[in-house]
N, C-alpha and C positions, 0 to 999 in steps of 0.2 A: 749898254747891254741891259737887258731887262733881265731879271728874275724871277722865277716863280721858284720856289719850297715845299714841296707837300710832307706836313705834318701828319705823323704815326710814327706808328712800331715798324721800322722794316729791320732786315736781316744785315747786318753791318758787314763792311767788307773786312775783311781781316789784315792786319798786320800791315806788311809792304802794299799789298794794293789799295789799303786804305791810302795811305801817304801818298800814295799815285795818283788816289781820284782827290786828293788836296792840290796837289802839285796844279794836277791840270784846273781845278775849280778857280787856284790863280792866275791861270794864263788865262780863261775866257771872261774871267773881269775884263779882261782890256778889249776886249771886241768892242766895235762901235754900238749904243746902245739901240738906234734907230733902226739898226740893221739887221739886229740878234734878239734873241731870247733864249736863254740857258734854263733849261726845268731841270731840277733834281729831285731825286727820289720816287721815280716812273716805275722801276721794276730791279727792286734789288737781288730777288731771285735768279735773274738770268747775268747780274755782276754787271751791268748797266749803272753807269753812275751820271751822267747827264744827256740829256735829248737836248739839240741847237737845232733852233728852226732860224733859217734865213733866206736871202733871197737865192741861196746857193741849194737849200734845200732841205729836207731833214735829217737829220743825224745822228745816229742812236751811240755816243762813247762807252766805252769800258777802257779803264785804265788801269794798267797793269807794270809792277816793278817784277819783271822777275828773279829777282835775287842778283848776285855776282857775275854770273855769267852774261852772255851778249846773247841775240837772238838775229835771226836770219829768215825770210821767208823765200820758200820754195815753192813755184806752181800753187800759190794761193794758200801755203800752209806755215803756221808759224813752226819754225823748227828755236827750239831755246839750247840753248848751253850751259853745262853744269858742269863747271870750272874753267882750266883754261885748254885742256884738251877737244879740240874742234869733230873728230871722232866720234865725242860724247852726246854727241847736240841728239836730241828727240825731237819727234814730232808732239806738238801741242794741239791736238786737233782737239780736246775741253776747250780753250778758248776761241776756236774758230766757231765751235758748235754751239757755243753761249753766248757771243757777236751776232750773228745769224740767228737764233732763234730769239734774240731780242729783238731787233730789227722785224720779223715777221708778223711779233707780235701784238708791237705799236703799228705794225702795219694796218694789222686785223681791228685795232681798236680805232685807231684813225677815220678808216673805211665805215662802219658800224655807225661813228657819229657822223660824219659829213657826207655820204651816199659817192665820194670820191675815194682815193688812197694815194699819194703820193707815195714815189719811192721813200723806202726809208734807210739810208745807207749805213749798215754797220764800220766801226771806225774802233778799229783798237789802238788804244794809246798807248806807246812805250817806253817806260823811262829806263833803260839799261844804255848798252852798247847794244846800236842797232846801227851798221855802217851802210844798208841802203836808205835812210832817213823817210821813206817815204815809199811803200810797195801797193801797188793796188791792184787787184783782180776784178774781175766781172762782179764777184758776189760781196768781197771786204777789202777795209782799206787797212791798213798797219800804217803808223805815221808815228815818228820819234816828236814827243813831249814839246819839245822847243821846237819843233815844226807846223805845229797844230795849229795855231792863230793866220801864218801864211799859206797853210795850205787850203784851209777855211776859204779864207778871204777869196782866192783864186777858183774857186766853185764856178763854173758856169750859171746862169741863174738859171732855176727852175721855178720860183714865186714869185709871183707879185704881194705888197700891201696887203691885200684883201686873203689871196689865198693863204699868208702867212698868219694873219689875224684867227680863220677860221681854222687852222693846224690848231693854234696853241690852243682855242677855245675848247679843242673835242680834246687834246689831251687835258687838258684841266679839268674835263667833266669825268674823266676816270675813273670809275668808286675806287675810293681810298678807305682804308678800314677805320681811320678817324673821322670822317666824314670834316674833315677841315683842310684845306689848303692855304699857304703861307706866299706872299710874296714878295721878296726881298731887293732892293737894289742894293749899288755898294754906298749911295748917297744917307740911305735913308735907313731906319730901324723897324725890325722884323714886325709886320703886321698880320694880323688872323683875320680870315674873313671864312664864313662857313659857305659849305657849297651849294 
């Protein structure tokens, strides 16, 4: 798996979804490097913690622990649970709505640099109690944490080599407020090279 890092100031996740987007950051080390590229720190704003381009497609994650309780998706919505009362569960449409307006919005920048847009499919990660392991709608995917690597893998292809080279190049050309990007593998130590 390849890496890229963009260096700056962004907006850090807090608390349990930080540990989330850790959690998942060790599970997509293990994707094949040939195959993937993992960028982080694309758009902290919208709670995006890693974009995976491969030959399955692109992928815009946000990783999310939501506390104690378990969660459940209904007709394309995350409903969460707070405690163990099944009654209690709400709906989380914040996180469907900041999945999806991430995804639109590498969409937009995608498009802008290559005169193309791949789909860009949002992908919420879950690490609680989520006993459909895996929900996917038209517009988002939910996928439990230890699921992510296999479900990855089983993508349909949508890139080849070349169209996957020219994704990662227009995201990497992203103004970033540091004007520096970082690219990391798990072999090797953190290098800068300016844009």
């Amino acid at each position: 798996m390849r890496r890229r890092h963009r260096d700056g100031t962004q907006q850090r996740l807090k608390g349990q979804d930080e540990e989330a987007a850790k959690r998942t950051d060790a599970l997509l080390r293990g994707l094949p490097g040939r195959e993937w590229t993992v960028l982080e720190e694309i758009d902290s704003k919208h709670g995006m913690d890693h974009v995976v381009v491969g030959s399955g497609g692109v992928f815009a994650i946000a990783s999310r622990f939501p506390g104690s309780g378990g969660a459940r998706v209904r007709d394309g919505v995350l409903w969460l649970r707070r405690g163990a009362d099944a009654r209690a569960d709400r709906p989380s449409v914040a996180i469907n709505r900041q999945a999806l307006d991430a995804a639109r919005t590498l969409h937009r920048e995608i498009r802008t640099r290559t005169g193309r847009g791949p789909e860009v499919h949002p992908v919420v990660v879950l690490w609680c109690e989520f006993p459909q392991r895996v929900a996917e709608s038209s517009r988002i995917a939910f996928v439990h944490g230890r699921d992510l690597r296999s479900w990855l893998s089983q993508r349909p292809i949508e890139l080849d080599e070349a169209g996957r080279q020219e994704i990662v190049g227009a995201i990497d050309a992203i103004p970033h407020e540091s004007g520096h990007h970082r690219l990391r593998a798990p072999h090797l130590p953190l290098r800068r090279r300016t844009a």
